[in-house]
N, C-alpha and C positions, 0 to 999 in steps of 0.2 A: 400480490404483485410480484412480478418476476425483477430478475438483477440486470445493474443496468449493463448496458453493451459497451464494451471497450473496442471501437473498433481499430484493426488490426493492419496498416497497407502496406504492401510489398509490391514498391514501383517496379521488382525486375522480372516479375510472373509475368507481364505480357498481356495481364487483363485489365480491364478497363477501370478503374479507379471506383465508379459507379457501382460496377457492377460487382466488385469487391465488398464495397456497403451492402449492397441486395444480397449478396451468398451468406453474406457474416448475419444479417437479420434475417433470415430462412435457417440457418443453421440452429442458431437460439432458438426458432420457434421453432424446432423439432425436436430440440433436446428439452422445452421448456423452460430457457433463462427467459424468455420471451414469452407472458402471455396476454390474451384481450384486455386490452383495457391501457396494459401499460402504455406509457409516454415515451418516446424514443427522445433522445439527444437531439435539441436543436442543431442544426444548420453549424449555429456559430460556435456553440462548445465542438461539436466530432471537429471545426476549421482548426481552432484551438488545438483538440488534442491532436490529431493527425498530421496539420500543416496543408490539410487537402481543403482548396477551392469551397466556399459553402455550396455554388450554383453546382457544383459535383454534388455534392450531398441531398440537395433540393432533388435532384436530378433521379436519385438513388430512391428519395422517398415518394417521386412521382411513378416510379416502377413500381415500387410497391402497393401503391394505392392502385395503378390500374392492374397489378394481379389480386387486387383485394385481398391486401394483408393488412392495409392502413389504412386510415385519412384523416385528413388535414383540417383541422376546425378551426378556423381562424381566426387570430388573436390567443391561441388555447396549445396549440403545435399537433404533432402527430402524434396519433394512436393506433394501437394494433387491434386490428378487428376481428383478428382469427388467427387459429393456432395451427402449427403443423404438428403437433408434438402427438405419438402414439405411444399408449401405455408401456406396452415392451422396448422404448425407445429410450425414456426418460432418465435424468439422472441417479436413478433409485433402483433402477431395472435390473435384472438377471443379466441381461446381456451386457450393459455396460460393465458391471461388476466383474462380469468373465473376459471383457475386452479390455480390463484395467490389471485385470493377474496375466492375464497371457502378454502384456507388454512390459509388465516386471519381470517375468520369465524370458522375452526375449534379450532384455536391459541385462539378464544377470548372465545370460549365454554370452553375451558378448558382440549383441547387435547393435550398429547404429540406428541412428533416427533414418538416416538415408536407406539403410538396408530393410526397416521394417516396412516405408512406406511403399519401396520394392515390394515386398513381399505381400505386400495387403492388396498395392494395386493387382496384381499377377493374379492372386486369389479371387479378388473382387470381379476381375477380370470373367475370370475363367466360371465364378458361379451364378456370375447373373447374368453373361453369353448366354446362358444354358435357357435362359427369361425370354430371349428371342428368336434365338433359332426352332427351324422349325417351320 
């Protein structure tokens, strides 16, 4: 059984509260904090933890159920019914491992968090363009 989700909201990003719930539960399940089977946070703990509306959160896990990542059993809560998570993705992974020294390398040059996610989006940018054009 995967860990549970803390989720995370940032009223000043400009995205929709909901849909902040859905990226943070898709995110988990690609890294694998998130897998089949688990239970997500009621409604009323993430109101609790967040301060956010439950019918936002209802809201958040009726998205996910109609991209079938969830569903609802009633009387019982939500569960996740499929994972995004790929092997070379996971916690455990080669990649992340080299994407966890390369951001203590950039931490010890003397990089912000601001300037790295510069840097990553610019990157991210420029090699998975390369995905569509054409």
């Amino acid at each position: 059984m995967g860990t549970v989700v803390e989720f995370r909201i940032d009223r000043r990003s400009g995205v929709a509260t909901y849909l902040q719930i859905v990226r943070q539960v898709e995110q988990a399940l690609r890294m694998g904090a998130l897998e089949e089977g688990d239970r997500l946070p009621t409604a009323a703990q993430v109101a609790a933890a967040t301060k956010v509306n439950p019918n936002t959160t209802l809201k958040a896990y009726r998205e996910l159920e109609r991209a079938g990542l969830a569903e609802v059993r009633q009387g019982a809560g939500t569960f996740i019914t499929r994972s995004l998570a790929r092997p070379q993705a996971g916690p455990d992974s080669p990649l992340q491992t080299a994407l966890t020294e390369w951001m203590e390398q950039a931490r010890s040059a003397g990089l912000t968090g601001q300037d790295v996610t510069a840097l990553f989006e610019a990157v991210h940018t420029a090699t998975f363009q390369r995905d569509t054009i054409g």
